[in-house]
N, C-alpha and C positions, 0 to 999 in steps of 0.2 A: 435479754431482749424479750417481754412481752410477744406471745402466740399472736396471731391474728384472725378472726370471727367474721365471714359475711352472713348476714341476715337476709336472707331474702323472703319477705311474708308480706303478704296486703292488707290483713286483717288486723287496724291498731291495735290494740290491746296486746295482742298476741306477741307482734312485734316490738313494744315499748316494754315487755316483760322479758322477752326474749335479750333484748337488748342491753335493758337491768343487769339481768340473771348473768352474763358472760361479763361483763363490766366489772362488776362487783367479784364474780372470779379472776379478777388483772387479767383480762385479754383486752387488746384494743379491737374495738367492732367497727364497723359499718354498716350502718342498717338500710334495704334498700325496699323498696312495694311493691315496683314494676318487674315483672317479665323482661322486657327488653334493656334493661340496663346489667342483670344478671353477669353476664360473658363480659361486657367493660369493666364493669366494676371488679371482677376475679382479676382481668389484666392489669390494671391500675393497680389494685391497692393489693396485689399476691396473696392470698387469704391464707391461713394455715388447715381451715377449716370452713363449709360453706354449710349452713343450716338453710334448707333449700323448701320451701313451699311447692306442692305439687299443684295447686289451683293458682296461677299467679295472671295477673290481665296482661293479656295478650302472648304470653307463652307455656307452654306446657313444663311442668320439671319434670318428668323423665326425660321429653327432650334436652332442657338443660344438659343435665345431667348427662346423657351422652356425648354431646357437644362438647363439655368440659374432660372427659375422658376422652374425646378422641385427640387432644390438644395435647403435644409430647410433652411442654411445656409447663404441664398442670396436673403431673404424674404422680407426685408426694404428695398433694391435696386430697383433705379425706373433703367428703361427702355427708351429711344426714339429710336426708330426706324427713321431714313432718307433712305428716297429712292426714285428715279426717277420713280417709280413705282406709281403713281397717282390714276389709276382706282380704285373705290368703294371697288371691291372683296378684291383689297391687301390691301387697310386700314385697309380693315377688319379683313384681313386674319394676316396682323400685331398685331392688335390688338386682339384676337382671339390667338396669340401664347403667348401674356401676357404682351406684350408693356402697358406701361402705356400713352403714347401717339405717332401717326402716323405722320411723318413731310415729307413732299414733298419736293424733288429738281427740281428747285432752289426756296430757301427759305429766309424770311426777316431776317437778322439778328437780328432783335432787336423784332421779334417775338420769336425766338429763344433764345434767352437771356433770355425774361420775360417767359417762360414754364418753361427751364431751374429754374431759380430762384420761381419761382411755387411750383418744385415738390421737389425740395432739397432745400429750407429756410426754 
């Protein structure tokens, strides 16, 4: 049975590569823009994996990303945080909301791929 991938990023481009990139490694995706569909869509579709936007309309991802760890439910699901957000404090501060790992934009594809297959093989 195919892993499962949620997308959550606003920024097309980003998103339809992202989207690509996990497809083409046999995960089934879902890719999502909004903030607020984020926490449904982990419900609904069980992700193995959430590829989490820190700038998303109308919600924060550290908030997500707390929200999705405080949920006993969604306790094997890892977390990647992407975000143009670089400096030390937000690595942290990503990490610290319970990402299992901090990824910077723009990032190597095929660094992304091998975390990806890391933290869900």
């Amino acid at each position: 049975m195919s892993k499962k991938v949620l997308i959550a990023e606003d920024e097309e481009s980003i998103l339809v590569s992202l989207e690509f990139l996990m497809r083409s490694d046999g995960y089934l995706v879902r890719a999502i823009r909004q903030g607020d569909q984020v926490l449904l869509s982990v419900g609904d579709f069980q992700p193995d994996l959430v590829l989490l936007d820190v700038m998303l309309p109308s919600c924060n991802g550290f908030d997500l990303c707390k929200q999705m760890r405080a949920n006993t439910e969604w306790t094997g699901m890892k977390i990647i945080i992407i975000s143009a957000k670089g400096r030390a404090s937000e690595v942290q501060r990503g990490l610290d909301s319970g990402a299992d790992a901090y990824v910077t934009k723009p990032f190597a594809t095929s660094e992304l791929r091998a975390l990806v297959g890391q933290l869900i093989q």
